[in-house]
C-alpha angles and dihedrals in degrees: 000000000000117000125257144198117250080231094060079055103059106010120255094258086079126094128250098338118184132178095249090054097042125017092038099044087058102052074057093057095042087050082057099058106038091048090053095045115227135016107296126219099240131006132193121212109202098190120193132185120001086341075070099048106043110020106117092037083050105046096251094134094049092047104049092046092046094059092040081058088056106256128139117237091257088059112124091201080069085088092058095034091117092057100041090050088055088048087047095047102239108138113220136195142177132206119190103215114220087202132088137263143195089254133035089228100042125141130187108191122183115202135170152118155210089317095041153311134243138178136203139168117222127177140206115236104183140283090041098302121131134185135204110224099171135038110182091321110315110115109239140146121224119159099188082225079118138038108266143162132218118219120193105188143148121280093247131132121274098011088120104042081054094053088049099041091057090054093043090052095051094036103257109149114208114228102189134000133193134173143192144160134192102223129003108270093016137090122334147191145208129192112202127181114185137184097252133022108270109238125238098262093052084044087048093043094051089042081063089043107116115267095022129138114172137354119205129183120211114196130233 
């Protein structure tokens, strides 16, 4: 990806932006979206630390609803994004947490609608980069710097041999796994970052793998 200017995130006419509070806030935002499929109808933005503090001064808010809306953080529709979430009927709201987090620039946004609702947390760490620490409730870490799927599926034997098998047999290398479940026997997650972005038929063929209850795709 070709490098860009904070200020080509969030417009000059902003004040003080910074990668972490922008750049990275919207990757967190984009994350968001893409993990939860499609726009959803209300989000809310619990924001914690400096993220508290600064973020309208910054261009936190624009940024995290921009990237709930879909747009990458080059986007220059990023600057408008409040606006355009309000035309497009997503309510939005923001509360500032007087408690304290893991992380100074740390959001946990909840978002849904008629057919369902999820949360996550996700942090800046610097020089635009975000990561997602928290997925309804199951503790991960997933940086969207790589290609990677998501994989919700039933603690059950054998429900991971068959999502790797799938990628062995088409070529897909695994860069990094991790897995976690709640409760022994219940739901279940895995976090997979490849090498390359795995193509619609491979996403379609592991949706049909047994145990399984959802595939996602996160971007790079």
């Amino acid at each position: 990806m070709k490098f860009r200017s904070v200020f080509d995130i969030i417009g000059p006419v902003m004040i003080g932006p910074s990668s972490s509070h922008t750049a990275g806030a919207a990757r967190i935002g984009k994350m968001a979206r893409e993990l939860f499929g499609r726009q959803p109808d209300w989000a809310k933005i619990h924001l914690y630390g400096s993220f508290a503090k600064t973020y309208q001064g910054h261009g936190t808010d624009v940024a995290l609803v921009g990237g709930i809306l879909g747009f990458s953080t080059y986007d220059e529709r990023i600057k408008d994004a409040l606006n355009l979430a309000k035309e497009a009927n997503l309510d939005i709201e923001f509360i500032e947490e007087d408690g304290s987090s893991d992380h100074p620039n740390t959001a946990r946004i909840q978002m849904g609608d008629e057919d369902g609702d999820f949360e996550l947390v996700g942090i800046s760490i610097g020089g635009g980069k975000a990561e997602i620490t928290e997925l309804n409730g199951f503790e991960l870490r997933l940086t969207g710097q790589s290609p990677a799927i998501l994989v919700m599926h039933n603690d059950r034997f054998g429900a991971i041999a068959a999502v790797t098998n799938v990628l062995a047999e088409h070529e897909i290398n695994i860069g990094h796994m991790e897995v976690a479940r709640k409760e022994e026997g219940k739901d279940a997650m895995m976090i997979i970052e490849t090498d390359e972005r795995i193509p619609d038929h491979i996403m379609d063929e592991l949706n049909k793998c047994d145990h399984i209850m959802q595939v996602v795709t996160i971007s790079e």
